[in-house]
N, C-alpha and C positions, 0 to 999 in steps of 0.2 A: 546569166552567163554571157553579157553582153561584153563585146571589145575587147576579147581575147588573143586577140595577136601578138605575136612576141619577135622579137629578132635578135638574132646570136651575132657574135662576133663577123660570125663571114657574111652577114648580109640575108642567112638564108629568114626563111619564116616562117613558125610554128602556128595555124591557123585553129580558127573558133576549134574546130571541128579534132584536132589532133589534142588539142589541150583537154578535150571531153573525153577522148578515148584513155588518154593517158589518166586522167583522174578515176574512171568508172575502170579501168582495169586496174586499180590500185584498191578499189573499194571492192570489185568481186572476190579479187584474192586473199582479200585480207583476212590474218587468223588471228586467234586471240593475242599470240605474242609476237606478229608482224608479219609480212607477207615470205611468197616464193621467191626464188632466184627467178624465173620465168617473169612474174610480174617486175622485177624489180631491173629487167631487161626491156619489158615492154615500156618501162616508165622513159628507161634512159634512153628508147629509140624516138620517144616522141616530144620528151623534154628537152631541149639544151640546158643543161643543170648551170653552164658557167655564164649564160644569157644573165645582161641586165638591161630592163630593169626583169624582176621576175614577173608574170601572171598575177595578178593583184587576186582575182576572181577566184583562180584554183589553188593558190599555198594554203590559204583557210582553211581548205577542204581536207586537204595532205595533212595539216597541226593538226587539224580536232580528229583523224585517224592515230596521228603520232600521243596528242596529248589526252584524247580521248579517256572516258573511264566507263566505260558501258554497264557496267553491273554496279556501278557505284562503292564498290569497295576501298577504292585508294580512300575516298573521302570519306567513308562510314570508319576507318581506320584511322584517320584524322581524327574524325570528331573524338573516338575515343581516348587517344592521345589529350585533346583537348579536356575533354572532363576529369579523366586521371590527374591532369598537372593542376586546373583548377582547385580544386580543392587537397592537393598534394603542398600547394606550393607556399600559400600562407603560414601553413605549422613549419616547414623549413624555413623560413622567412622569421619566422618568432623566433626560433631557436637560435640563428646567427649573432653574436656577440661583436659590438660595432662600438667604435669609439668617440663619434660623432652622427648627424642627422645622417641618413642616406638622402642622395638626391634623385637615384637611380636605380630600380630592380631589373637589370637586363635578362634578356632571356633568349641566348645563342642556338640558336640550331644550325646542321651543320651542310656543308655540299657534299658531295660525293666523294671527292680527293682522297677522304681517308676511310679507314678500318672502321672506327669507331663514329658511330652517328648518334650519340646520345645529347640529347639536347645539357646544355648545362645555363645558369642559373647564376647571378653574379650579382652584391651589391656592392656599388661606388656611394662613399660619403664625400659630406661638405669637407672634409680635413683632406683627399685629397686632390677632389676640385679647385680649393683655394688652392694648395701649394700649385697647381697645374699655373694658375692664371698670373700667379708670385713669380714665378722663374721660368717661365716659356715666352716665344712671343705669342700671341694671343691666336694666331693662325694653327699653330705649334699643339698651342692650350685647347682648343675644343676640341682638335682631332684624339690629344690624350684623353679628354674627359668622355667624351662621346667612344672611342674603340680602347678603353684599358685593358681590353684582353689583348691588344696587337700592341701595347706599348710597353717597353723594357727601361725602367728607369736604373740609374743608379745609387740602389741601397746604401745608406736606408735616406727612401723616400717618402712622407705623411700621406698615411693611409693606403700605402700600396706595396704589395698586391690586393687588389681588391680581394673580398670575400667571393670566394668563387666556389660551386660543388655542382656534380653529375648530376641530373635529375633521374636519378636511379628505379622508381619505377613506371617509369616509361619505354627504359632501354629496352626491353624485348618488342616491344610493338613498333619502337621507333626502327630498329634491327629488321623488321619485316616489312614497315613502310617502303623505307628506304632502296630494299632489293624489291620492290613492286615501282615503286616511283625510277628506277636508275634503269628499268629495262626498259622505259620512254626514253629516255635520252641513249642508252650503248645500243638496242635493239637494231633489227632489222627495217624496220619503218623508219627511224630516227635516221639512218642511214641517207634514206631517199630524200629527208627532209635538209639533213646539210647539203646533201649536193643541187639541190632547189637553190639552196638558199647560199650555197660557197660558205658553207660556215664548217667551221674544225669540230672535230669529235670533243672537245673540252670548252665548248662556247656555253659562256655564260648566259648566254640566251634562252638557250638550250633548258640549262641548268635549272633556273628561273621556270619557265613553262614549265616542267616535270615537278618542282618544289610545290606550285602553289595551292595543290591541297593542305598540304601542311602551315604554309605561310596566310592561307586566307583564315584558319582554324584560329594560331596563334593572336593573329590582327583582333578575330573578333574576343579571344580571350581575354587580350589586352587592354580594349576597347571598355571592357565589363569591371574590368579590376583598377583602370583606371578611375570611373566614376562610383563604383558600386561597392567598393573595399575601403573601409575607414583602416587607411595603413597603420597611423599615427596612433592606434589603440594596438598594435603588435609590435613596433619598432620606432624609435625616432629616425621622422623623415623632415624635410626642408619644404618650403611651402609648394614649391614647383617642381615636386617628388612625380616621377610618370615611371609607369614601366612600358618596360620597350623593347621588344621582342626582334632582334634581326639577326643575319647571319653571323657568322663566329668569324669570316676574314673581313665585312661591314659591306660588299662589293654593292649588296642590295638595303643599303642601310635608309637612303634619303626615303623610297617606297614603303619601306616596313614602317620611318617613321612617319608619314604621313598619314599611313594608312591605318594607326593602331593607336597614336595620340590624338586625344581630342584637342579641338580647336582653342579653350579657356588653357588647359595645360599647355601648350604649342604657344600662346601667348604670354604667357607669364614668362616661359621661356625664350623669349624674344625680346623682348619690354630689360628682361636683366641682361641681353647682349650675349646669349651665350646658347644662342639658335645655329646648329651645328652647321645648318646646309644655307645659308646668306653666302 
């Protein structure tokens, strides 16, 4: 807890010793679903929340209270998620009728913004990557082929709309993740950590830390099915076929894919020019 001092706007100075108090009274009061109003006055008498830069030492302490999961349930919820779609997702995968190779199984999970959080499941072929790369400029091009759930072309255009469907049984778990995972970010803890941090109630930051049981689940799903799933015996795929799991607006798209393509796929896909995030 070394080098704690901080200083606000007017000059004053929040010392080792008030940055401790302010954190240990945030941690005694803490309840399952976020602290009192009492704490959450104690925090604001000893933190200047609109101070920069912030306490490097104490915000960690404040997120793994906000992002915390002490019983491990968010992520035993996750995994479950995970093992349902694994083996869910191949027979829907065989069933899809496609008119060319696919080059891409995406697989969208969603933020908070709306109603419905069911993850959904999309596959892009080579028929409409090429027209992408045909009649776009090529900046244009990968952003279509990489987010075709965000791009609206004018019909009729080859191969799109992509094949796209709900991952249907997972929507109940995903429904209860979700209202578990969103009380980290709307909650009363979540509170204390925007004004720490001067960030808005809809930061995507926010968003991110509260997601990543879900998103580290999918990565490793990803991870298995990219190496470990002979596709090309269920579908025709194109040789630098990956599935690729990331958000349904892409905000968090470059980390999902890093984090869920292997490095020979990420190559192959590089080598053809058509590496989304260069």
């Amino acid at each position: 807890m070394a080098n704690l001092a901080l200083g606000n706007t007017d000059g004053t100075i929040i010392d080792r010793l008030g940055a401790m108090v302010a954190l240990k009274s945030l941690q005694k009061h803490q309840r399952t679903m976020g602290c009192t109003r009492r704490t959450r006055q104690r925090v604001c008498k000893w933190v200047p929340f609109r101070s920069s830069p912030v306490i490097p030492a104490v915000l960690p302490h404040i997120e793994s209270l906000h992002t915390g999961d002490r019983m491990g349930r968010n992520r035993n919820l996750a995994r479950d998620i995970r093992d349902v779609l694994a083996k869910w997702l191949p027979k829907a995968v065989a069933s899809a009728e496609l008119n060319s190779p696919a080059y891409c199984l995406f697989i969208w999970y969603q933020d908070f913004s709306g109603d419905d959080v069911t993850p959904q499941f999309g596959l892009a072929t080579s028929e409409y990557r090429d027209a992408c790369l045909e009649t776009m400029r090529k900046s244009s091009a990968l952003e279509a082929i990489w987010k075709p759930q965000q791009i609206c072309h004018d019909p009729p255009f080859p191969g799109w709309p992509v094949h796209q469907a709900d991952c249907e049984p997972i929507a109940a778990q995903s429904r209860e993740l979700y209202d578990r995972l969103s009380r980290r970010v709307f909650g009363p803890v979540a509170r204390v950590v925007w004004r720490v941090r001067n960030l808005r109630a809809d930061s995507q930051e926010l968003e991110m830390l509260a997601l990543n049981p879900l998103r580290d689940e999918l990565h490793k799903m990803a991870i298995e099915m990219n190496t470990s799933i002979a596709w090309f015996d269920l579908i025709p795929v194109t040789d630098d076929f990956v599935v690729f799991p990331c958000d349904y607006i892409g905000c968090w798209a470059y980390d999902d894919f890093t984090a869920a393509v292997p490095t020979d796929k990420a190559a192959l896909i590089d080598r053809a020019g058509l590496n989304p995030f260069d």
